[in-house]
RODO-2510 file (C-alpha; in nm, 4 decimals, decimal comma):
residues 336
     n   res          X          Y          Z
     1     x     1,0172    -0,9619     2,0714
     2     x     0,8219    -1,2094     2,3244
     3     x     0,7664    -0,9382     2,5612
     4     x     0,6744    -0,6542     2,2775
     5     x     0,3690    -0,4518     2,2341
     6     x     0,3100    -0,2884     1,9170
     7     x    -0,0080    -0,1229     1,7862
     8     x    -0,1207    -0,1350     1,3882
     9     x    -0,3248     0,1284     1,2739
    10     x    -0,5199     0,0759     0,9513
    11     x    -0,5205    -0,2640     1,0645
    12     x    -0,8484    -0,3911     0,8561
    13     x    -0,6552    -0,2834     0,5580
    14     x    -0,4229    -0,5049     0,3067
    15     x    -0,1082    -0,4039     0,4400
    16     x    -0,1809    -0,3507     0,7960
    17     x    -0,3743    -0,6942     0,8156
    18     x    -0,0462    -0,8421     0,6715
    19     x     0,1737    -0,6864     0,9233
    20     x    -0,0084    -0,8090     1,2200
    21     x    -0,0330    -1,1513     1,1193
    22     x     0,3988    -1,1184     1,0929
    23     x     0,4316    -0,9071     1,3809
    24     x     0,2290    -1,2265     1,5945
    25     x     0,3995    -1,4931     1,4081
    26     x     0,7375    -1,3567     1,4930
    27     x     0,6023    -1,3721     1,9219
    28     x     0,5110    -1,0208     2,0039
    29     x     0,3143    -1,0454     2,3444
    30     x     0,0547    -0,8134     2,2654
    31     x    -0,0677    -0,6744     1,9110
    32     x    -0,3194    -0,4139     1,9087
    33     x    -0,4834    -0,4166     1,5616
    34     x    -0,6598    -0,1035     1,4809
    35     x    -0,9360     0,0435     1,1870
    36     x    -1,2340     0,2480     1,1243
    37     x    -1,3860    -0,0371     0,9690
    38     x    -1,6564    -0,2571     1,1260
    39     x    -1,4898    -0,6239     1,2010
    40     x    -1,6620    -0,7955     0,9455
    41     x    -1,5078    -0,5325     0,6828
    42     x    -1,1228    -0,5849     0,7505
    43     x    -0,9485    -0,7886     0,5071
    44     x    -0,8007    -1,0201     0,7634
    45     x    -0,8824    -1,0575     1,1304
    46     x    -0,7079    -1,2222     1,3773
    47     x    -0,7806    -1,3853     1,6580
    48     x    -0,5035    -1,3879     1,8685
    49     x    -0,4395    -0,9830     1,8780
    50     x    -0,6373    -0,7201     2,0747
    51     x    -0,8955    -0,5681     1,7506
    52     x    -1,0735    -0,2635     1,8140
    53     x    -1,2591    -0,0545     1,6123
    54     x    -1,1488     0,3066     1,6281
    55     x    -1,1405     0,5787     1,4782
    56     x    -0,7739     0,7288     1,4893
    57     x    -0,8227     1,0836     1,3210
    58     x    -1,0066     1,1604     1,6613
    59     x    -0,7144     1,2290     1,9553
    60     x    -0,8926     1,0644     2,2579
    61     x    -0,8830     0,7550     1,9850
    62     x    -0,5497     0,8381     1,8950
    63     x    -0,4487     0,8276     2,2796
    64     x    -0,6242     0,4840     2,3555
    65     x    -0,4392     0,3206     2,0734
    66     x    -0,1182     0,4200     2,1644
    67     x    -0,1798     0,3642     2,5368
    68     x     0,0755     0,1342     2,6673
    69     x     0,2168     0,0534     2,3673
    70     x     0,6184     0,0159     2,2690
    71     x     0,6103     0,0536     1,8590
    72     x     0,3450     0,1807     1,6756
    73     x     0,3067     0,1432     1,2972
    74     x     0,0582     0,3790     1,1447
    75     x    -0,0522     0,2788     0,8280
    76     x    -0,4036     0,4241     0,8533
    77     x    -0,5121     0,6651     0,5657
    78     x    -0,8361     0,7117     0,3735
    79     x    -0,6661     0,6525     0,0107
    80     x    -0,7291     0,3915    -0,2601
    81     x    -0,6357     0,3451    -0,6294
    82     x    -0,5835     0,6229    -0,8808
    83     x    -0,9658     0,6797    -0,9598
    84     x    -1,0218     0,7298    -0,6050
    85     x    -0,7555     0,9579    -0,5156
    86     x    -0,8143     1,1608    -0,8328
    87     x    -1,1644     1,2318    -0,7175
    88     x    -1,1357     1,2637    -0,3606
    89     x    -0,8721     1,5083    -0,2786
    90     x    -1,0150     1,6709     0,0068
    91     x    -1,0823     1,3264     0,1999
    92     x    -0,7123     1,2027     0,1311
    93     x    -0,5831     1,5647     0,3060
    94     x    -0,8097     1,4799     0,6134
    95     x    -0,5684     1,1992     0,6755
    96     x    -0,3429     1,4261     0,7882
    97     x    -0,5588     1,4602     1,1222
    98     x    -0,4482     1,0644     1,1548
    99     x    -0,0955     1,1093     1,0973
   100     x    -0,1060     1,4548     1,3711
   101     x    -0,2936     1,2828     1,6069
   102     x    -0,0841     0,9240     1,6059
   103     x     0,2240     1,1316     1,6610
   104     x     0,1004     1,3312     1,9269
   105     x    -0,0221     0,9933     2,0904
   106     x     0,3006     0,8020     2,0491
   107     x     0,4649     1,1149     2,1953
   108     x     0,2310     1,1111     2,5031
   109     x     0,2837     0,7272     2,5527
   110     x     0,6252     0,7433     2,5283
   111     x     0,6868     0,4697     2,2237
   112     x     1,0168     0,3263     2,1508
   113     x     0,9810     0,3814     1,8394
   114     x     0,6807     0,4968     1,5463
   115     x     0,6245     0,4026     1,1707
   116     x     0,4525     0,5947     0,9045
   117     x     0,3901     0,4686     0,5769
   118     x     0,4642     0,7278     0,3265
   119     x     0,4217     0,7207    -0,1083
   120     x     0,5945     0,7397    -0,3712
   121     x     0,3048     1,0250    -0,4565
   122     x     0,5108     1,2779    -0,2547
   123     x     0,7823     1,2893    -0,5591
   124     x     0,7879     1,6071    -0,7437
   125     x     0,5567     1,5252    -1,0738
   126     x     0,7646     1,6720    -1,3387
   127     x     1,0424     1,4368    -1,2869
   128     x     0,7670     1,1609    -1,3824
   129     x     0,6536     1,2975    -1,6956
   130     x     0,8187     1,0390    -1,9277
   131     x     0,7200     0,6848    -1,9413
   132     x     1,1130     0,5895    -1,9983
   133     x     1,1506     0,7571    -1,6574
   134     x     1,4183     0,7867    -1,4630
   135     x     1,3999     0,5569    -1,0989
   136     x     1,3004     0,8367    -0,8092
   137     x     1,5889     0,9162    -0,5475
   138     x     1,4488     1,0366    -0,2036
   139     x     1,6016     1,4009    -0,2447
   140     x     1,3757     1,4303    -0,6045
   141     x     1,0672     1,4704    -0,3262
   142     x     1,1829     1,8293    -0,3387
   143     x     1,1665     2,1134    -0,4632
   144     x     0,8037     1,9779    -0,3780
   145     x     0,5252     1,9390    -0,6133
   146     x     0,3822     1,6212    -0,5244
   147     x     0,0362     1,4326    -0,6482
   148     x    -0,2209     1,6638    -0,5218
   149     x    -0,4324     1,5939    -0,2483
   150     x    -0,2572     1,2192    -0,1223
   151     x     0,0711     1,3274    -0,2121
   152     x     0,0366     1,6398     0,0118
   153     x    -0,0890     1,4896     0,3026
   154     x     0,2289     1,2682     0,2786
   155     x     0,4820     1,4697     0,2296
   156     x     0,3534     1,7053     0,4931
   157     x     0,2799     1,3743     0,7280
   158     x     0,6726     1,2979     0,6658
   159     x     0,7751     1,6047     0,7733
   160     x     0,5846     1,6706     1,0872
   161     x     0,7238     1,3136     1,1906
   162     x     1,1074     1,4334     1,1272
   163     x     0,9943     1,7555     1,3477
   164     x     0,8554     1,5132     1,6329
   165     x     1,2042     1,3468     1,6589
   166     x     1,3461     1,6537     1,6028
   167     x     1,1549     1,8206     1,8589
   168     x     1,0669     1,5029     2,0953
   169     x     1,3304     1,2943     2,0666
   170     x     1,1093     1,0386     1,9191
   171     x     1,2513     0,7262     1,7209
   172     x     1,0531     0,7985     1,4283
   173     x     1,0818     0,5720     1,0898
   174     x     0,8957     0,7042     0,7139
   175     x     0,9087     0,4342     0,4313
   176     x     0,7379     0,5580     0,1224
   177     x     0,5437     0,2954    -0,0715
   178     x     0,6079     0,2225    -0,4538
   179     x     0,2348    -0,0028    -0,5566
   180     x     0,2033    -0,2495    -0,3239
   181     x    -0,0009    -0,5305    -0,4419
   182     x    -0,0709    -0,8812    -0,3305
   183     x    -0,3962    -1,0983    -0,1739
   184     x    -0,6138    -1,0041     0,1099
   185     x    -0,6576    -0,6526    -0,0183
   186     x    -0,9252    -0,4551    -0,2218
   187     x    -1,0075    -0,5875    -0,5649
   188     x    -1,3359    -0,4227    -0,6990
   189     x    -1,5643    -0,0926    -0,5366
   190     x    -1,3452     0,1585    -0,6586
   191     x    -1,0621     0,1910    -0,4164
   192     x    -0,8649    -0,0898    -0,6266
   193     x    -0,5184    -0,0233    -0,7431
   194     x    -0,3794    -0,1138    -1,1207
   195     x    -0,2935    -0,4870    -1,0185
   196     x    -0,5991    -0,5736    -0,8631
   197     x    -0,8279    -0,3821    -1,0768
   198     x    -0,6458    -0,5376    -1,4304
   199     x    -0,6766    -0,8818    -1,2680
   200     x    -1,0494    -0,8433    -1,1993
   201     x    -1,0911    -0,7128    -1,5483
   202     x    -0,9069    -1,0232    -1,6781
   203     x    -1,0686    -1,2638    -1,4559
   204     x    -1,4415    -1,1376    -1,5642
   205     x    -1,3270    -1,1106    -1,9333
   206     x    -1,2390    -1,5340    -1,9267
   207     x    -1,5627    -1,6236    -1,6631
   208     x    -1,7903    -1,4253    -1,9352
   209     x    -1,6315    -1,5314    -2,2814
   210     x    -1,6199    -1,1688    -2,3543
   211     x    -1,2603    -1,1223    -2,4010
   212     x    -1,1927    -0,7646    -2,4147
   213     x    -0,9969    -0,5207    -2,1135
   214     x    -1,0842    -0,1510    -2,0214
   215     x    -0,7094     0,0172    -1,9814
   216     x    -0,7088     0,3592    -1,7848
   217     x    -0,4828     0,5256    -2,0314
   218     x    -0,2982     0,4224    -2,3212
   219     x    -0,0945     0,1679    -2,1338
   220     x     0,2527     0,3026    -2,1996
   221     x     0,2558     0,4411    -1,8448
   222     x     0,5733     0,3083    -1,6445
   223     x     0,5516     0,0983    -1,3118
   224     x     0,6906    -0,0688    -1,0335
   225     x     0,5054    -0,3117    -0,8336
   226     x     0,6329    -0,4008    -0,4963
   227     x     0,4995    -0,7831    -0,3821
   228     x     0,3139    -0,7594    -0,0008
   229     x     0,6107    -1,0463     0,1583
   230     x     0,8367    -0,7664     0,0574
   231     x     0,6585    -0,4729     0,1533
   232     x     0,5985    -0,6282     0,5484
   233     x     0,9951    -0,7615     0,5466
   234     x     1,1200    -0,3868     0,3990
   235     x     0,8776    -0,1724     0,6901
   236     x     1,0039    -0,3774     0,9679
   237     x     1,3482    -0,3458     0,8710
   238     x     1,3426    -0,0186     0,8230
   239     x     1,1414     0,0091     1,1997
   240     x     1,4667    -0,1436     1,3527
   241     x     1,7054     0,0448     1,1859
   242     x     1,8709     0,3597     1,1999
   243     x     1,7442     0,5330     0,8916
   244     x     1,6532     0,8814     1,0423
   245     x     1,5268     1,0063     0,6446
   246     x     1,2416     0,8955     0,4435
   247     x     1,3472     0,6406     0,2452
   248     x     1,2099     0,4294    -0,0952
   249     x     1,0569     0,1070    -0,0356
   250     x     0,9675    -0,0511    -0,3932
   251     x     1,0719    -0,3195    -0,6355
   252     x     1,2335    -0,1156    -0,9225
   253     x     1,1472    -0,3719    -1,2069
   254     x     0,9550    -0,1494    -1,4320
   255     x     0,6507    -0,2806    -1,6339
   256     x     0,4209    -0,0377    -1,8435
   257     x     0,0313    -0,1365    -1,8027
   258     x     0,0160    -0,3002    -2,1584
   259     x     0,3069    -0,5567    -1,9386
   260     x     0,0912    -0,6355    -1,6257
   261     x    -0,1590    -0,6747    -1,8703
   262     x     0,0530    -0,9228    -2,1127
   263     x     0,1389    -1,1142    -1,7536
   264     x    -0,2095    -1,1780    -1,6484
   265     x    -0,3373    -1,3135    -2,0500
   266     x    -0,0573    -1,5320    -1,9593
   267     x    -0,1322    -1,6379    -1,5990
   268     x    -0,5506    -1,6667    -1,7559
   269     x    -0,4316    -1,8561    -2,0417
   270     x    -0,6173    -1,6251    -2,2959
   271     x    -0,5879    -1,3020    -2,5377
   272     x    -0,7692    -1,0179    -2,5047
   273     x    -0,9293    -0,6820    -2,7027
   274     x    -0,7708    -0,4019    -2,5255
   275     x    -0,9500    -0,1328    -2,5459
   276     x    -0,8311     0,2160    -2,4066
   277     x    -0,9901     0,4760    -2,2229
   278     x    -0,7945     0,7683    -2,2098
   279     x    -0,9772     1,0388    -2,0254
   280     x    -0,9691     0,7876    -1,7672
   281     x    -0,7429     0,8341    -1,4222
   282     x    -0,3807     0,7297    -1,4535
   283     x    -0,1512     0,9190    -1,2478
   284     x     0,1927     0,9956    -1,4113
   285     x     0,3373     0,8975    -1,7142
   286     x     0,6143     0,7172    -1,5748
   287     x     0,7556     0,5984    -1,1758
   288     x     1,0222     0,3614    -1,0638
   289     x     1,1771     0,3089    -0,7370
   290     x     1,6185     0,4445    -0,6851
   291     x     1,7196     0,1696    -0,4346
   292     x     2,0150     0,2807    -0,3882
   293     x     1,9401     0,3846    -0,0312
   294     x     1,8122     0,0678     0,0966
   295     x     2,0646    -0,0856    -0,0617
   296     x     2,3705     0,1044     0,1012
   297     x     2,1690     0,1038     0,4568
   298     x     2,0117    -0,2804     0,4735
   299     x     2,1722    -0,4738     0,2199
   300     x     1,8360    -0,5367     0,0685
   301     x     1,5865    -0,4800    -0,1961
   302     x     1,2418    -0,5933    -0,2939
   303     x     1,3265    -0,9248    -0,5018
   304     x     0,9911    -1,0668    -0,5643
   305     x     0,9142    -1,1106    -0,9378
   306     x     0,6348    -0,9656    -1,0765
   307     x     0,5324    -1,2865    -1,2413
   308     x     0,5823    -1,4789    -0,9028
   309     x     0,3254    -1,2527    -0,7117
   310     x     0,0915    -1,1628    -0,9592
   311     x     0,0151    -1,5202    -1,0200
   312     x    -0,0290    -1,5133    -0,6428
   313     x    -0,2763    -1,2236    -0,6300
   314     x    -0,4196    -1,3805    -0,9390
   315     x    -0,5393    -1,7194    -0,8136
   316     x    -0,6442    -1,5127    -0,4344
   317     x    -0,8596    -1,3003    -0,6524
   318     x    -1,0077    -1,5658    -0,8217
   319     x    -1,1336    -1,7499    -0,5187
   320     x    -1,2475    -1,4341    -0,4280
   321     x    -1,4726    -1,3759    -0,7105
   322     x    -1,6074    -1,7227    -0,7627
   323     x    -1,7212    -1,7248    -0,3821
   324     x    -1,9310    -1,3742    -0,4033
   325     x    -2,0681    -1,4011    -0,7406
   326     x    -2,1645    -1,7911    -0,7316
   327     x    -2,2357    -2,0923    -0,9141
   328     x    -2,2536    -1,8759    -1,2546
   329     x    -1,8504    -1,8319    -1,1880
   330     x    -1,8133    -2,1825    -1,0617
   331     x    -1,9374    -2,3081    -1,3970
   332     x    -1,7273    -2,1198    -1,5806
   333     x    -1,4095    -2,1957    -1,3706
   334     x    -1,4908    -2,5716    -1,4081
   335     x    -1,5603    -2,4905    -1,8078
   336     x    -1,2198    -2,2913    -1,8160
***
């Protein structure tokens, strides 16, 4: 790709900042990295790409992203962890003026081909009512009754990209997420997902001596947790390929909450009081990823252990914490 140009969108963001950074170390010529967020704000910036600060859910935005551009991956959504996405329904629809207007502009410029980062929150919610659940094929998205608010945008953002190639003859590519986690992403503030928040939780609980957890439910709710390396290999497979239909991109080694939670005691090297709050934000009882698909069309699955990458996001978090909160935490990392 020494002669490509490809635009991220949502690039201050954990997954987009990952994707650049592959995207220039595998010698793409010119990598337009694009967010709402200030500079200082993204998660990782880098250097050698072309960063702007924009504000895609407006067209003329839209337009100057896209603008001479071959590939455009648009991961750019206002979404976060469960307790966000719970609470802010109406602000996770408004993506959908991102997804239109992205579409519209990759149509206009004429891309080779577009990306859109789906969920697994578009699946119909009462096949995901039991915790023993049954791994999610791409056709159980309908009849639809997806996770409201998020899950609507992105099953209605899926569609109106099958209608632009449809319509527009436009190469268009939908991957839908199962809990990506990893370092270089959001680990306190509220937007946090279930890994990062649990290892935050964990981390404080050794750094204080208090050793007790907060769970969001009663921690028999069912998971799959999809490591970032494989996340950024999986959507730029599935960019190249041929896969016309939205397809599952997860690990599908299920874990229930009390599990994540038993792996990080064991990456911290202590025990903790669990204490449960059930009225709490959880999302559905149970949610694993079918690979089936990927499996028949790439030869390929998500392989990274859960052990292997939470350790990872474990020790990024850390570093993290100690460096923002000070010499309190470096004391009690050197104590530790």
């Amino acid at each position: 790709m020494a002669n490509g140009t490809v635009v991220v969108t949502g690039a201050g963001g954990f997954i987009g900042g990952h994707l650049v950074a592959d995207l220039l170390r595998d010698g793409y010529s010119h990598v337009r990295a694009v967010d709402i967020k200030p500079l200082n704000e993204w998660y990782q910036v880098h250097d050698n790409a072309e960063n702007l600060q924009l504000d895609v859910s407006l067209l003329e935005n839209a337009h100057r992203s896209a603008e001479g551009m071959s590939e455009v991956y648009n991961l750019a959504a206002d979404m976060g962890g469960m307790g966000f996405i719970e609470n802010n329904k109406a602000a996770c629809m408004l993506s959908v003026l991102i997804s239109t207007h992205m579409l519209m502009a990759a149509r206009d410029a004429r891309v080779d081909r577009f990306f859109y980062s789906s969920s697994a929150c578009v699946y119909n919610e009462d096949k995901q009512l039991d915790e023993d659940v049954i791994p999610l094929k791409e056709e159980d998205a309908y009849p639809a009754m997806p996770e409201d608010g998020y899950g609507w945008e992105k099953l209605f953002s899926e569609r109106m990209a099958r209608h632009f190639r449809e319509d527009f003859d436009m190469v268009a590519r939908v991957a839908r997420y199962h809990n990506v986690y990893g370092p270089h992403g959001t680990w306190e503030g509220g937007r946090e997902k279930a890994p990062a928040a649990l290892t935050r939780k964990v981390i404080e609980a050794k750094l204080s001596g208090d050793h007790s957890i907060e769970i969001w439910g009663d921690g028999h709710q069912t998971r799959s947790f999809m490591y970032i390396d494989d996340c950024i290999q999986g959507t730029r497979d599935i960019m190249r390929s041929d896969i016309i239909e939205p397809i599952n991109l997860g690990s599908n080694e299920l874990t229930t909450i009390n599990g994540l939670v038993d792996i990080l005691e064991d990456i911290a090297g202590i025990k903790l009081d669990r204490h449960y709050k059930l009225d709490a934000p959880k999302g559905v009882n149970g949610r694993n990823s079918d690979n089936t698909m990927i499996l028949n069309e790439l030869g390929w699955e998500p392989g990274i252990r859960l052990r292997e990458g939470m350790e990872k996001t474990y020790n990024w978090i850390l570093g993290e914490y100690v460096a923002k909160y000070g010499e309190r935490a470096h004391q009690a990392v050197a104590a530790s």
